[in-house]
C-alpha positions as CSV (number, residue, x, y, z in Angstrom):
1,X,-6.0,81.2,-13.1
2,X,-8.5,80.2,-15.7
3,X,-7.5,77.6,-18.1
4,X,-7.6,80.0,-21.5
5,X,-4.8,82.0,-19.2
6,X,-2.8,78.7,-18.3
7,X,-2.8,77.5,-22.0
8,X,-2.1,81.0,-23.4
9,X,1.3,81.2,-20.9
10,X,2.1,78.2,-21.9
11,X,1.7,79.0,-25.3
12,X,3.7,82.3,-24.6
13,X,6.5,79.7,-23.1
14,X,6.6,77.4,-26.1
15,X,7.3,80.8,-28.6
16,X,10.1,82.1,-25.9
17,X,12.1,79.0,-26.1
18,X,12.1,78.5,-29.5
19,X,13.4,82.0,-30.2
20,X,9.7,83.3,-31.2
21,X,9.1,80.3,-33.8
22,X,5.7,78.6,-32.6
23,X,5.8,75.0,-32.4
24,X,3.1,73.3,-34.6
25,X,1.2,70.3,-33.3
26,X,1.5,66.8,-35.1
27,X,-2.0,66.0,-36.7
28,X,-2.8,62.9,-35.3
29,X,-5.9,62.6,-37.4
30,X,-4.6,62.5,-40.8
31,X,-5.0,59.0,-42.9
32,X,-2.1,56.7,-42.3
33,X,0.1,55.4,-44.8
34,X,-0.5,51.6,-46.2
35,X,1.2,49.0,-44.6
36,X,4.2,47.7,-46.5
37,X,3.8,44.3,-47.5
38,X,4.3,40.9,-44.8
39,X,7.5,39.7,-45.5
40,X,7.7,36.0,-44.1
41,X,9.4,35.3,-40.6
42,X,12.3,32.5,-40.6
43,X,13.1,30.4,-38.1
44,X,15.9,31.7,-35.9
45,X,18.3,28.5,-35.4
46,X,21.0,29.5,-32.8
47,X,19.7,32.4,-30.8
48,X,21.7,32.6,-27.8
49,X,24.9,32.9,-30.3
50,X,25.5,36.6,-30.1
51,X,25.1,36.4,-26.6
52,X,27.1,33.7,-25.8
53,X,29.6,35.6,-28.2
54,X,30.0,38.8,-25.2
55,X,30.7,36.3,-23.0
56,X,29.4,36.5,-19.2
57,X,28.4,39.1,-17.6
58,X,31.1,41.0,-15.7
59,X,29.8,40.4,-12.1
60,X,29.3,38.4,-9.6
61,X,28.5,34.3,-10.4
62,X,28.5,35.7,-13.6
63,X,28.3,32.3,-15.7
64,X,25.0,31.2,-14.0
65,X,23.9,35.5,-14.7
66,X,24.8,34.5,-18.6
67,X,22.4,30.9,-18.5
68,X,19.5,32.5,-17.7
69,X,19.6,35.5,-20.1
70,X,20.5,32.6,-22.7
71,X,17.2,31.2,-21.4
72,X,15.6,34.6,-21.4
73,X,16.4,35.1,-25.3
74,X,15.4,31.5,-26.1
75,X,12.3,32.2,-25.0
76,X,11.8,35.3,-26.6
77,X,13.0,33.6,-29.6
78,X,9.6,30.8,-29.0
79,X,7.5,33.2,-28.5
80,X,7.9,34.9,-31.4
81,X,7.7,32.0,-33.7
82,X,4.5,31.3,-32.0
83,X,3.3,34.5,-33.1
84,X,4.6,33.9,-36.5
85,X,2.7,30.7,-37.0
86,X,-0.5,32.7,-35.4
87,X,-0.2,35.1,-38.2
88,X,0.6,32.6,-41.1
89,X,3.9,34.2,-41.4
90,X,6.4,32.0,-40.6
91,X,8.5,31.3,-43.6
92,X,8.5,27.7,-44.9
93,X,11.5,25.4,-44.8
94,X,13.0,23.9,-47.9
């Protein structure tokens, strides 16, 4: 089969599912919207709180399973301030 006949069955397949509606394509070329404006970034100061909050994990030597994803989301937590002081929009402390 050619590929005009493998786009037009698939074309054919689109309009039978959809109850004979054709699907239309997003245009991925149109001009994108402006950016909404920075809003500074504060400085998380207890970010393991909401996980320490579930408690540990239900499994096995689930205590040392909760450390390191404390350890995981603290550095998470680094990282992004990093960025945020990269960018210049880290909020600053009063």
């Amino acid at each position: 089969m050619s590929q005009v006949q493998n786009r037009a069955k698939s074309s054919q397949r689109r309009k039978s599912k959809r109850g004979g509606q054709v699907q239309r394509q997003p245009d991925l070329w149109r001009a994108a919207p402006d950016l909404p404006e920075v809003e500074p970034v504060a400085l998380p100061h207890e970010v393991g709180a909401l996980l320490r909050s579930l408690g540990d994990p239900p499994m096995n030597n689930g205590a040392a399973a909760g450390r390191y994803f404390s350890v995981v989301v603290e550095r998470a937590a680094a990282v992004a301030v990093a960025l945020a002081v990269s960018a210049d929009v880290l909020a600053h402390q009063d």
